[in-house]
N, C-alpha and C positions, 0 to 999 in steps of 0.2 A: 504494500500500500504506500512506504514510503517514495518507493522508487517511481511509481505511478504518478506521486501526488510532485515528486522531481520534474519530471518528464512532461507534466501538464503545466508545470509554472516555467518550465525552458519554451516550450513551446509560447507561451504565454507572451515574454520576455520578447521571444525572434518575431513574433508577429507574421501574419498573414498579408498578403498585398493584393489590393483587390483591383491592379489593371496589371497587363505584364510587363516586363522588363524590357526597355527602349532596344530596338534594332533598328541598323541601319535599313531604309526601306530598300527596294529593290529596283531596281533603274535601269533603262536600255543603256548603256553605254558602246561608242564606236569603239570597233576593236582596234583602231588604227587612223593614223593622219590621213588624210587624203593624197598628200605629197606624197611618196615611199622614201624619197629622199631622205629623210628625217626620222630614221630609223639606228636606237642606238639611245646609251646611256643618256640621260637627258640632259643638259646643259645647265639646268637646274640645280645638279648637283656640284656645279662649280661655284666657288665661295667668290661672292664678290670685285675682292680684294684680286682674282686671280684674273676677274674677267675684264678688266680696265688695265691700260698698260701704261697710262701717265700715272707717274709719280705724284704729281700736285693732283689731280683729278682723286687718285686715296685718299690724299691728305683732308681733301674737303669734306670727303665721304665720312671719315672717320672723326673729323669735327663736328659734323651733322649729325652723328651718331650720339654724340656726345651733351650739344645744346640747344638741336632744334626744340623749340616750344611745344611744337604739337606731338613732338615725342615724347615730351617729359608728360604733356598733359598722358598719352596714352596712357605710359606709365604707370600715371598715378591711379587710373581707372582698377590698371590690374590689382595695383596694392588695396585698392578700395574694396574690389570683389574677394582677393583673401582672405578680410577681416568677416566681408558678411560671410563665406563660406565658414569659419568659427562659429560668427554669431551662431547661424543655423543649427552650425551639429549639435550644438551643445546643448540643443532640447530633449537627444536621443541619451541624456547621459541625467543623474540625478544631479538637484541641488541641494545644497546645505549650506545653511547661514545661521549667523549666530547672533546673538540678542542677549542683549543685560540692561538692567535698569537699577535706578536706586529711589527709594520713595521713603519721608520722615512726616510722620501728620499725626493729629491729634484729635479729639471727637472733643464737642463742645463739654466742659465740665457741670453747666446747665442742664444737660442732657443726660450725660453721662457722669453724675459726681465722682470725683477720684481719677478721673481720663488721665493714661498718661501718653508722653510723648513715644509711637514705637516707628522704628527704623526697620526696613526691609529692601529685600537685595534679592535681586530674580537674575541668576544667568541661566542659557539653555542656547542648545544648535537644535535645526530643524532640519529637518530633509523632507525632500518633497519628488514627488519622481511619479509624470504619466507613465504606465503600459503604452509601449507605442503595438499595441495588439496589430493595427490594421495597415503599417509602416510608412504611418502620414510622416515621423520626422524622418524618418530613413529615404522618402521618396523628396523632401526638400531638403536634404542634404543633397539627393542626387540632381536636382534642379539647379541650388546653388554652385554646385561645381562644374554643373554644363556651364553654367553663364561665368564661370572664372575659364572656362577652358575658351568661352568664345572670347570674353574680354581678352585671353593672350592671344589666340589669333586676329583679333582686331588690333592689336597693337604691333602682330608683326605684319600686318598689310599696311601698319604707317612708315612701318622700318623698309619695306620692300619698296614703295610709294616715295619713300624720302630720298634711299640710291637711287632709285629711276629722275627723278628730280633734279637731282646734282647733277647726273651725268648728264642730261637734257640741257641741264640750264649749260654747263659747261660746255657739252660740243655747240648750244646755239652763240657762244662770246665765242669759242674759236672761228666760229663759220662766218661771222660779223668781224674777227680779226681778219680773217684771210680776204672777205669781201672788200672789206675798207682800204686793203693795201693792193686790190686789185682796182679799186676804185681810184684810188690815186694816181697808182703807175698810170693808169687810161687817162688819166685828166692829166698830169705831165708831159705824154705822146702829144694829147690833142691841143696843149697849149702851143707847145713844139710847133706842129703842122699850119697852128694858128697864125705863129709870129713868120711862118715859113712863105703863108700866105697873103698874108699883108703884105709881105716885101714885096713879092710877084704883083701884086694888087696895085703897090704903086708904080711900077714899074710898067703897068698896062698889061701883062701877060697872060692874066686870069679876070675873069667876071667879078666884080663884088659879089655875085649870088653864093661864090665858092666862099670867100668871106664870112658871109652870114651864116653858111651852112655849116664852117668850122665854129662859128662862134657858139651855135646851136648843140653841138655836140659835146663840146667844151663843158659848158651849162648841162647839161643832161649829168655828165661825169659828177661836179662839183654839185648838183641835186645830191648826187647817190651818198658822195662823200658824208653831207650833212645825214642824211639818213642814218648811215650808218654810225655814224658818231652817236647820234641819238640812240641806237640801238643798243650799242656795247653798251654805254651807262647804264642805262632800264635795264638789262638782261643783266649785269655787275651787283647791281642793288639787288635784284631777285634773287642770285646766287647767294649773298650777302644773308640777305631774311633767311634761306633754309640754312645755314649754317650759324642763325642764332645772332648776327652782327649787326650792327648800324651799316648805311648805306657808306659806301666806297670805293677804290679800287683792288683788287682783286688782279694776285697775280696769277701767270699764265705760263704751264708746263710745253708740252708738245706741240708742236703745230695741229691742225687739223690733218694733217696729209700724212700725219706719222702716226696718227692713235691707232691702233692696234682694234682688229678686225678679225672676231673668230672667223674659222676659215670655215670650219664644221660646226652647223647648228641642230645637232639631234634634239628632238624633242622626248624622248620614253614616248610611255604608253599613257593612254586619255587614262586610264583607270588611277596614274600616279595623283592624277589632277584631288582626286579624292581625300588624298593626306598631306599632299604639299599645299594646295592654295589655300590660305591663309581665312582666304573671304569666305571659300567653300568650308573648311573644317568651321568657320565660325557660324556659319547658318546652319551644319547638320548639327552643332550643340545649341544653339539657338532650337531645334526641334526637338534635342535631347530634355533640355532643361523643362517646355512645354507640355512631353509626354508626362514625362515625374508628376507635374505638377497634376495632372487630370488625378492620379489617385491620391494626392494633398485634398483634392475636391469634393473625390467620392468618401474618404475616410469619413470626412466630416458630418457625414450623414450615419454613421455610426457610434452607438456607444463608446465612451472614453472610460478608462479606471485610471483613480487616480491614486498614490499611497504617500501618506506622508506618516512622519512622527516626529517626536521632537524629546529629548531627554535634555534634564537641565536639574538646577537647584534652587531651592527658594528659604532662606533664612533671614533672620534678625539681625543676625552678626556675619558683616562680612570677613573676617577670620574664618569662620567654616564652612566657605563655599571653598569646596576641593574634586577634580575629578577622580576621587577615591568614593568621593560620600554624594553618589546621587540620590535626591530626593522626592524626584519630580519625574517622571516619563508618559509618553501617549503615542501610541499605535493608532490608526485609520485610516481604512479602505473604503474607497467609495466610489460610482459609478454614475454619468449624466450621459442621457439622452435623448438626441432631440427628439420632438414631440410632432409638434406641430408646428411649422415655420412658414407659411403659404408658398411653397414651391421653390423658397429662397435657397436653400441648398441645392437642391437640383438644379436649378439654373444656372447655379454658380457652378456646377458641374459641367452642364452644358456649355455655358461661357470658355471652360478650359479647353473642351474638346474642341469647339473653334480654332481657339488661341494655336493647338497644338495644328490643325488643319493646315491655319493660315502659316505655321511657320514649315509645316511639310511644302505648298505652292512656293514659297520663299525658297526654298532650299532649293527644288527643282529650277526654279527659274535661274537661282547662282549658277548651277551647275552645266545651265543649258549656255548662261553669256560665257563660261569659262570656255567652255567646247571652243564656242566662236571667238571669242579673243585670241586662243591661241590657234587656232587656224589663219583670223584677221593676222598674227602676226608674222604665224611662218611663210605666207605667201607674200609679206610686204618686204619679209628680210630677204627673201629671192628674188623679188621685182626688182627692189631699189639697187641690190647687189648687178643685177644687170642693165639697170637704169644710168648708174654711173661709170660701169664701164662703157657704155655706149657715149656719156656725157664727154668724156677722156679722150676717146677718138673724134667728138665732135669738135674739141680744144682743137688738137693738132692738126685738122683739117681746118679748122677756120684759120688759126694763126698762116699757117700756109699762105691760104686767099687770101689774106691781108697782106701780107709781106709780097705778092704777085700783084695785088692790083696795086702798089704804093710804087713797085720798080714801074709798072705801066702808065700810073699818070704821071711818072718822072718823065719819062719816055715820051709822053707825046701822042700816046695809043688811047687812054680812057679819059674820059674826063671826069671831075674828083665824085659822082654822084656815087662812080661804081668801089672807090676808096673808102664815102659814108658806108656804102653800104655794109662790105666787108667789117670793115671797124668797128660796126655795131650788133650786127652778127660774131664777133669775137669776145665784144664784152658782156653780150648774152650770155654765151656760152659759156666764158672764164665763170660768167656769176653761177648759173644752172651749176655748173662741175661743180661748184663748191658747196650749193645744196643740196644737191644726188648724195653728195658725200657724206655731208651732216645726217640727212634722212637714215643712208645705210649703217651709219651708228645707232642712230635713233630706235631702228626699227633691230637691233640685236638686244638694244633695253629692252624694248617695249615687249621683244618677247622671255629675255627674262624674266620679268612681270607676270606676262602671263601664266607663265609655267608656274609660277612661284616662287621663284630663287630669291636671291636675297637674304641669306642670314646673316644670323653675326658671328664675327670669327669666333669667339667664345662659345660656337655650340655648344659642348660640351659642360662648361662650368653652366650655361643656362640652364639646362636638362640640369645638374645637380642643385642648383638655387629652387628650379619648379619645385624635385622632390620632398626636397626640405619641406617647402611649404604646403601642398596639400598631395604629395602623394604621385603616385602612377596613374 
């Protein structure tokens, strides 16, 4: 009988759960890219630090790691959800507090003739502890630590978000470096041709229209100049903001033309998508912490036990309050449930099962833009990879026909319309190369991002700091 009557208060203790236990739902997934190119460890698995090959372009990164704002705020969210995932547990566990008092009073001697003055002295600890019978706090525990596990993947989608960032802001200052001194060189030639032609011009040789037409071009160049001036500032300061600084200059590693360009961009498999993106793990615990809660909901429609007691002492003299000599103890069990509530609990139950709905469609939907993001990206890092090499050959073709039509209106063959022509057709193209260029950086970010890369070099100490705090 004893072992039975064991056996019935363990069970008691582990309680019952009246939804089941959160699985991941079940989802078509592509077995493959559509590219085959792109077959092969994932690129994702390369650490940041390896995938960037300017020197200064780290350094920013790792100072952005360090004091961007809206990192720290991240941050702070996750430290925020450690504390509620405590608060939470700690209903699955008993409490005990302690309590003392001291009281000296006397009864009227009107009343009471002879009244004297008596002193007394009450200490005692309480304990108090629900049965979680129906595992309402065991299922928000499991709630709260879906929403600490989403809170750290939403904070490393700021960390993923912040590299993509820098390195964006940084190859768009070099691409504005490289423009601006292309802009110049072209506005130095066409002053050159300018002053070349004014001599001619007095001289009777040439039309003022050629005149005008250099002066035109001239101006077009020293537009661009200003442009670009504008730009590096503005793009300087923005770099500036993610790395936590006041607005300034911002110094500058590698050319544009030297950053470093993985050669091979494997993606893995769509199913990696599942545990590396950041966005996605945070919406299937966004669904996790939602299911929990549905049986927080239903519990509540059931009876609760609750057990408290409290031992203590209660004397005259506090000299003989000792915990050798209790004098005072109370046992009691008791039980509440609800009655009648006009459909308030069930509703509130049904409210969950929505809640948990709404964040299953959430979840699918992350999972369906991750697909397409990293598809959008692996076809943009192969376009633009052969967008600029097409752009490259267009340089060296154009410079050619400028350097032919310039020996020709020397010559006596063309007149200067077909020299405009070329000359501007060259400083197209100088500019286009240089943002094919940019782009095909951009687009080897954009698909890191996608995939999910982006950690920090401390994996490893990360993963031991998580466990520390709430576990596997």
């Amino acid at each position: 009988m004893r072992r039975r009557i064991a056996l019935g208060f363990s069970l008691l203790l582990s309680g019952c759960a009246l939804t089941p236990d959160y699985e991941r739902p079940e989802l078509e997934l592509p077995a493959a890219w559509r590219d085959p190119e792109y077959v092969g460890d994932s690129i994702a698995n390369t650490p940041w630090w390896q995938l960037y090959s300017d020197p200064q372009l780290r350094q920013y990164i790792e100072i952005a790691l360090e004091e961007n704002r809206d990192l720290r705020l991240a941050l702070e969210r996750v430290y925020e959800f450690q504390s509620q995932l405590t608060f939470t547990r700690a209903d699955q566990f008993p409490f005990l507090t302690g309590e003392g008092s001291a009281s000296r009073g006397r009864q009227s001697r009107d009343i009471v003739p002879g009244a004297e003055t008596n002193d007394q002295f009450n200490l005692a600890a309480n304990l108090s502890f629900e049965v979680d019978i129906w595992r309402r706090f065991a299922r928000a525990s499991e709630g709260a630590r879906a929403d600490l596990l989403s809170t750290e993947a939403d904070y490393r989608t700021v960390v993923i978000g912040l590299v993509g960032s820098v390195a964006n802001a940084y190859f768009q200052l070099r691409d504005l470096d490289a423009r601006l001194e292309i802009a110049r060189r072209t506005a130095a030639t066409r002053a050159e041709s300018l002053r070349i032609i004014e001599a001619r011009f007095r001289k009777g040789t040439v039309a003022e229209i050629d005149v005008n037409q250099a002066q035109v071009e001239l101006a077009i160049a020293e537009v661009a100049i200003a442009q670009f001036e504008r730009g590096i500032v503005q793009t300087e300061n923005a770099l500036r903001e993610l790395l936590g600084r006041n607005p300034g200059e911002v110094e500058r590693g590698l050319a544009l033309d030297e950053q470093f360009v993985v050669p091979e961009v494997p993606a893995g498999l769509p199913a990696e998508l599942l545990r590396r993106r950041p966005d996605v793990v945070a919406a299937e615990q966004v669904l996790a912490a939602e299911t929990a809660r549905i049986g927080v909901a239903e519990a509540l429609r059931w009876p609760s036990i609750s057990l408290t007691g409290s031992l203590g002492a209660i004397t005259d003299e506090l000299s003989d309050i000792s915990p050798s000599e209790v004098k005072a103890w109370n046992l009691l069990a008791g039980f509440a449930t609800p009655l009648f509530n006009a459909g308030q609990l069930k509703a509130q139950a049904k409210v969950q099962r929505a809640r948990a709905e709404q964040a299953l469609r959430g979840y699918e939907a992350t999972l369906l833009r991750a697909f397409r993001e990293v598809e959008d990206a692996l076809v943009a890092v192969r376009t633009f990879r052969e967008e600029h090499a097409a752009r490259v050959r267009q340089v060296v073709a154009a410079r050619n026909a400028s350097r032919l039509s310039r020996a020709r209106y020397n010559g006596g063959v063309v007149d200067y319309l077909e020299v405009l022509d070329s000359e501007r057709t060259l400083f197209s193209a100088e500019l286009e190369e240089s943002n094919a260029r940019r782009q095909s950086l951009d687009a080897v970010v954009g698909l890191y991002k996608a995939l999910g890369g982006g950690w920090l070099p401390d994996e490893q100490a990360w993963e031991e700091y998580r466990w520390e705090w709430w576990g596997p």
